[in-house]
C-alpha positions as CSV (number, residue, x, y, z in Angstrom):
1,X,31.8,204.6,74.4
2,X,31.6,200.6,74.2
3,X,31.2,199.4,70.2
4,X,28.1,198.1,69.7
5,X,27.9,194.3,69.1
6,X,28.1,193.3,65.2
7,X,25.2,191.3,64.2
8,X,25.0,189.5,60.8
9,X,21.5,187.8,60.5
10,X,21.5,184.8,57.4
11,X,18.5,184.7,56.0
12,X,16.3,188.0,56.6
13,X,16.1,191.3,54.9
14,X,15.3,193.3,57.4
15,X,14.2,193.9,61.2
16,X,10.7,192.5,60.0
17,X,11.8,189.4,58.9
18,X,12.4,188.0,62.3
19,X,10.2,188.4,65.2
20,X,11.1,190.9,67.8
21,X,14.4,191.6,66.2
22,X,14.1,195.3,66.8
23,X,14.2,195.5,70.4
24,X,17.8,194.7,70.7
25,X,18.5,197.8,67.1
26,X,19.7,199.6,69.8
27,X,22.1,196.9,71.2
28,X,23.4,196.0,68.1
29,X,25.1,197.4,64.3
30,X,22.6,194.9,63.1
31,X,23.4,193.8,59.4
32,X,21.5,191.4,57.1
33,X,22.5,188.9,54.7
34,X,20.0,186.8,52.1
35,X,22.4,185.1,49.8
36,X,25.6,184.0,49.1
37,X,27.3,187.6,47.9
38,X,25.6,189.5,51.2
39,X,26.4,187.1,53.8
40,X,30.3,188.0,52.3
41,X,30.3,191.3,52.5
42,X,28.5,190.9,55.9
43,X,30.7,188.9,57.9
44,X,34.2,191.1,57.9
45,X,34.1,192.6,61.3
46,X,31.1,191.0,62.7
47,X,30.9,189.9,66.2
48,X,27.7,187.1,66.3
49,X,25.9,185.2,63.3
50,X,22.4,183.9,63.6
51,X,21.5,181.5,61.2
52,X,17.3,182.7,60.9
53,X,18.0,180.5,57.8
54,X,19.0,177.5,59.5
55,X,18.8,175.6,55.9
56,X,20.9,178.1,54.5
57,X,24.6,176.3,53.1
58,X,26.5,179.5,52.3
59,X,28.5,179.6,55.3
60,X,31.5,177.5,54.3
61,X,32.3,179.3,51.1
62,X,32.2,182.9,53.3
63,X,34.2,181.7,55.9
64,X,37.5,183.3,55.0
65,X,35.7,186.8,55.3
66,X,34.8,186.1,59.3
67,X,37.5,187.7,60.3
68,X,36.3,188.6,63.6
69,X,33.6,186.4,64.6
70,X,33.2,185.0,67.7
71,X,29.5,182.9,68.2
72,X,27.1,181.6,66.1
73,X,23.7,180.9,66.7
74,X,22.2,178.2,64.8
75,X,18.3,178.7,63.8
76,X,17.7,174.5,64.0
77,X,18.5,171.7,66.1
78,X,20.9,170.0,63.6
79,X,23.6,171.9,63.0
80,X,25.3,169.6,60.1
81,X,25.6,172.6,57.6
82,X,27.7,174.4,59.8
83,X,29.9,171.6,61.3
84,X,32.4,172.4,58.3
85,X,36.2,171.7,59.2
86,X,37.6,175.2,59.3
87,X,34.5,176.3,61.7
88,X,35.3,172.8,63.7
89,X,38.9,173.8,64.2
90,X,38.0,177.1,65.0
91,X,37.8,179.2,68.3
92,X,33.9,180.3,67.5
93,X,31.3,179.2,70.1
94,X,28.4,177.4,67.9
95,X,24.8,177.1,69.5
96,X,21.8,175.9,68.6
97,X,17.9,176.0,68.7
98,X,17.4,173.1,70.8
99,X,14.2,172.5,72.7
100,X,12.0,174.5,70.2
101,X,11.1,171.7,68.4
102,X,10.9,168.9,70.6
103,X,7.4,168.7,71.4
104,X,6.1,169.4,68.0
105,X,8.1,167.1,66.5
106,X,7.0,164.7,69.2
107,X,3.3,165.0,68.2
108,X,4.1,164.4,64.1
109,X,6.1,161.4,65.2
110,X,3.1,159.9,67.4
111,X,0.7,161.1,64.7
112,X,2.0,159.4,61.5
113,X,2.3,156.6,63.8
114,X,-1.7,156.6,64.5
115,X,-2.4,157.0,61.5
116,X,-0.5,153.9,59.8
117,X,-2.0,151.9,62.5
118,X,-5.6,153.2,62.0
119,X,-4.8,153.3,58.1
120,X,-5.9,156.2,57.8
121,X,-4.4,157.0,54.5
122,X,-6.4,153.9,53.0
123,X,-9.8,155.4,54.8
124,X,-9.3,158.9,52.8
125,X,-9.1,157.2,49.6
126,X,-11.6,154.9,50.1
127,X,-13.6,157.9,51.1
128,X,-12.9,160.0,48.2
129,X,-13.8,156.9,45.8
130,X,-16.9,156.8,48.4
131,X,-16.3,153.3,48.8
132,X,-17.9,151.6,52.2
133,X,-14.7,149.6,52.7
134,X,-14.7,147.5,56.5
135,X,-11.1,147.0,57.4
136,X,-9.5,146.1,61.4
137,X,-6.8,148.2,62.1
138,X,-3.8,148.0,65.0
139,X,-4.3,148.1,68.4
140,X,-0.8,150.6,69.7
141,X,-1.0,149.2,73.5
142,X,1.8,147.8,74.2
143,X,4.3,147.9,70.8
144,X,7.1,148.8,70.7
145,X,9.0,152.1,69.2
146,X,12.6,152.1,69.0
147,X,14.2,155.5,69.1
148,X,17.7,156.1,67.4
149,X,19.1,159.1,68.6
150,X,18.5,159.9,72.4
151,X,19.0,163.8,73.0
152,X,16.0,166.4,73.1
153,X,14.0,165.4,70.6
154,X,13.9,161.9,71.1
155,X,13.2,161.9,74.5
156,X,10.2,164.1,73.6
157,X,9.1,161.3,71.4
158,X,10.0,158.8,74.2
159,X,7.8,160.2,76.6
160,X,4.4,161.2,74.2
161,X,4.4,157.6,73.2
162,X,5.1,156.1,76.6
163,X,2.1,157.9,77.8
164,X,0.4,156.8,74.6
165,X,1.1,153.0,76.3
166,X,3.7,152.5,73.8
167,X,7.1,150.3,74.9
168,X,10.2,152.3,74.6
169,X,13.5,151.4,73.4
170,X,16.6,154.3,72.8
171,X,19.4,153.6,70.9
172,X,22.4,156.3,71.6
173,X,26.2,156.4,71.2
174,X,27.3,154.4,74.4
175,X,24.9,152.0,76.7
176,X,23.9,152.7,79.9
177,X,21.1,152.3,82.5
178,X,18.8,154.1,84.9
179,X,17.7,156.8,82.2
180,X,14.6,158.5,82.9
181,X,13.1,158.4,79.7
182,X,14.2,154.9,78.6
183,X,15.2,152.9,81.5
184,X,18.0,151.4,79.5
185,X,19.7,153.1,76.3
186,X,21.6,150.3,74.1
187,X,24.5,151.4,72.1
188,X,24.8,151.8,68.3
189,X,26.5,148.7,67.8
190,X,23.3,147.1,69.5
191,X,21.0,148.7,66.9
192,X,20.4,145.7,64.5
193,X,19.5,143.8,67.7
194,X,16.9,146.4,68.9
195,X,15.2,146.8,65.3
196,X,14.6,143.2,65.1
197,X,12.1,143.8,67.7
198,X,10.2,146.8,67.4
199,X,7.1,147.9,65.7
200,X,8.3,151.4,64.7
201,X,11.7,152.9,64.4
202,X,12.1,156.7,64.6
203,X,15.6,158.2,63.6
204,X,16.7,161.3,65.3
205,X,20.2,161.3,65.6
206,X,22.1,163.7,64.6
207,X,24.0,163.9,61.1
208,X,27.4,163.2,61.3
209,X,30.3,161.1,59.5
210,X,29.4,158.3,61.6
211,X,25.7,158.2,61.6
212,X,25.8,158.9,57.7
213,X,23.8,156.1,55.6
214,X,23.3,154.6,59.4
215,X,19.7,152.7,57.6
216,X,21.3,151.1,54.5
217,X,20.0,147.6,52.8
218,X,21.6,145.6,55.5
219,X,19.8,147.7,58.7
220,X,16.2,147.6,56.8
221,X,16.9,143.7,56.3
222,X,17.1,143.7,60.0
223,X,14.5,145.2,60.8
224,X,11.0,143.5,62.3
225,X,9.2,142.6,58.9
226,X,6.4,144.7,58.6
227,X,7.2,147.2,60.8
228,X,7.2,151.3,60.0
229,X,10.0,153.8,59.4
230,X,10.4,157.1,60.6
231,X,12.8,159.7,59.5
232,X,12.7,163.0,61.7
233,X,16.2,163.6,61.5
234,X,18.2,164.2,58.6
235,X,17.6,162.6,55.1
236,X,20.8,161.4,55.0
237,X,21.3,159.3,57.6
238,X,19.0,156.8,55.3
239,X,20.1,155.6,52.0
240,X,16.3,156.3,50.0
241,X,17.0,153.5,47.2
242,X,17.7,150.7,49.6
243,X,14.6,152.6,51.7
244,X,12.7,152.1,48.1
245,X,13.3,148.7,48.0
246,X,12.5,147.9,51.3
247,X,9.1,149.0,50.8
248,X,8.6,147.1,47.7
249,X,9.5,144.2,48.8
250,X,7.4,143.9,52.0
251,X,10.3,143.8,54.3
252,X,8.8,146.8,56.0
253,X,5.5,147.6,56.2
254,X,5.4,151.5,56.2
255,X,8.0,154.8,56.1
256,X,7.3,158.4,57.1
257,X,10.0,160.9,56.2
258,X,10.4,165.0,56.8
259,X,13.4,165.0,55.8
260,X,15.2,163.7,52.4
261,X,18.5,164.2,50.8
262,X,17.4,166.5,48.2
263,X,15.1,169.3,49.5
264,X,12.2,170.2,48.0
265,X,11.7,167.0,46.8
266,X,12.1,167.0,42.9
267,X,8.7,165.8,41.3
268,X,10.5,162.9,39.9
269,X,11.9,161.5,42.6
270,X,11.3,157.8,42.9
271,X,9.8,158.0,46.6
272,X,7.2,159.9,45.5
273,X,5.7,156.3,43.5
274,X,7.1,154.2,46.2
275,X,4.5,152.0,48.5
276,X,2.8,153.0,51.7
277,X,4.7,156.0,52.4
278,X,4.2,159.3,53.9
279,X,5.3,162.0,52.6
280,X,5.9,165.4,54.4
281,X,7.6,169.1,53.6
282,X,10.1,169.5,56.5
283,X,7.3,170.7,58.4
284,X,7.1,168.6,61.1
285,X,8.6,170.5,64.0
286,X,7.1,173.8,62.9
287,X,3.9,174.6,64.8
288,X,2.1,178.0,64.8
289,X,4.3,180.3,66.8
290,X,7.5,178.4,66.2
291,X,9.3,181.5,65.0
292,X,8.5,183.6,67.8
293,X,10.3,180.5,70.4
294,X,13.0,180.6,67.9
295,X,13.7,184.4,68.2
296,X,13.4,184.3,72.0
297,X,15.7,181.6,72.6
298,X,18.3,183.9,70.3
299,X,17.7,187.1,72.2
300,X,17.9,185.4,75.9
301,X,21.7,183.9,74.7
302,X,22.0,187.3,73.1
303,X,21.8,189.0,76.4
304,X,24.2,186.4,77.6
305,X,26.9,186.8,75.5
306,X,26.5,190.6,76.0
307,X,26.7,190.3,79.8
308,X,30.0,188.0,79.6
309,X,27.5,185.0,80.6
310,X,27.5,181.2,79.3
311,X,25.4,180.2,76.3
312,X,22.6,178.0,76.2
313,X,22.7,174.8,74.1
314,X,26.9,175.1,73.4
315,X,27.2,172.8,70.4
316,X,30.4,169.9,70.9
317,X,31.5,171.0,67.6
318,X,33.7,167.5,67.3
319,X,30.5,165.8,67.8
320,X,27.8,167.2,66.4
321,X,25.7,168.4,69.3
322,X,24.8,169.6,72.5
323,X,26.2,167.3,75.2
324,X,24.2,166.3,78.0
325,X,24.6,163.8,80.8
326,X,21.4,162.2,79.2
327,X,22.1,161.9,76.1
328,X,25.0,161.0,74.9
């Protein structure tokens, strides 16, 4: 009789907690982990890990007790909290959620977008004062977007807002030309070039050593004066006080951020006060459904990795993410 397959799942309780778990109970000892102390005792023997919990930073201090594991599935598309140096070194396959959240995210991006152009925030409030308050807004033909970080997700953003009649610019690790959703990607050490330009940056790269802090004082400085920020990515690949400031004093016009250093946000965080900023939970790539795509795109590699086939979305664990041709 083959052993079944040991599954530890991060962040459910039970077979209800993720949708569709139960068809593969009979394919798998499935076991279940919630917190620091479970995950533990979870992980000696077991085979897989799926990170349901994909915000979940327990992993690292259980690591010794992974005696046996061979593949871990990551619940997101940023895989920072697992990219720990005894995991790096190690012989265990990472993937990740890629794909799920492209569109959605996509659709936030272009939204936010809309409506600091429209200034939409200032119509609500002068609605809510019911004030009749005439203003001209900005017409999006034409601007420009610059897009840092140049795998999935940005090149969902690339094409909504290139059908939207936006310009596109990608900013990735290493130039090159011909791309299908950019025409030509400039590298990093191009960036201050291309922000000097654009109308609206959005920042999608992943987190890594390198990209860490990427938008300091110096990068906002550069930055087209008046022009809008946009955080999809990770919170800290922006340093927020030098963010702050860079909204105070005028340099740039607007920021929208899902993600931030600290999550939640404490109530006494300064961005919450700062100017013409929008403000959003982490939310942005999570659309009615999302769980379900989530789950499927776990139990299609499960069945893979049961049959002896290759995984989907192999993480470069030296570098962060999934490699592609496109998007490096």
């Amino acid at each position: 009789m083959i052993d079944k397959t040991i599954l530890v799942v991060q962040g459910a309780s039970g077979l209800s907690d993720v949708p569709g778990l139960a068809a593969i109970a009979d394919k798998a000892e499935i076991r279940f982990a919630t917190d620091k102390n479970s995950l533990h005792s979870s992980l000696s023997g077991a085979d897989v890990l799926f990170g349901w919990d994909f915000r979940a930073d327990d992993l690292e201090a259980c690591w010794h007790a992974a005696d046996s594991l061979k593949w871990i599935h990551w619940g997101g598309a940023g895989v920072d909290a697992a990219l720990f140096p005894d995991l790096v070194g190690s012989d265990v396959t990472l993937t990740n959620s890629r794909g799920v959240f492209d569109q959605a995210m996509a659709e936030w991006t272009l939204g936010v977008m809309i409506a600091h152009a429209k200034r939409l925030p200032e119509t609500l409030m002068f609605q809510q004062q019911r004030e009749w308050n005439y203003r001209q807004s900005t017409q999006m033909l034409g601007q420009k977007v610059a897009v840092v970080g140049v795998g999935s997700i940005g090149r969902a953003v690339a094409r909504i807002v290139t059908a939207f009649g936006m310009d596109i610019v990608g900013v990735g690790r290493s130039a090159r030309d011909n791309d299908p959703d950019f025409g030509h990607i400039h590298a990093q050490n191009e960036l201050n070039t291309v922000l000097a330009d654009a109308d609206y940056v959005v920042l999608i790269t992943p987190l890594t050593a390198e990209t860490r802090n990427l938008f300091d004082a110096g990068r906002f400085a550069a930055m087209k004066p008046g022009a809008m920020f946009i955080n999809i990515g990770r919170g800290q690949l922006a340093d927020e006080t030098a963010l702050i400031g860079a909204l105070e004093s005028g340099q740039i016009g607007c920021a929208a951020l899902d993600v931030f250093c600290e999550e939640p946000l404490n109530e006494n965080n300064p961005l919450w006060s700062a100017p013409n900023i929008i403000i959003s939970p982490h939310m942005s790539g999570d659309f009615l459904g999302h769980y379900e795509v989530m789950a499927d795109l776990f139990f299609n590699n499960f069945a893979r990795y049961q049959a002896g086939e290759t995984l989907l979305n192999v993480v470069d664990k030296t570098r962060g993410f999934v490699p592609s041709v496109s998007s490096a």
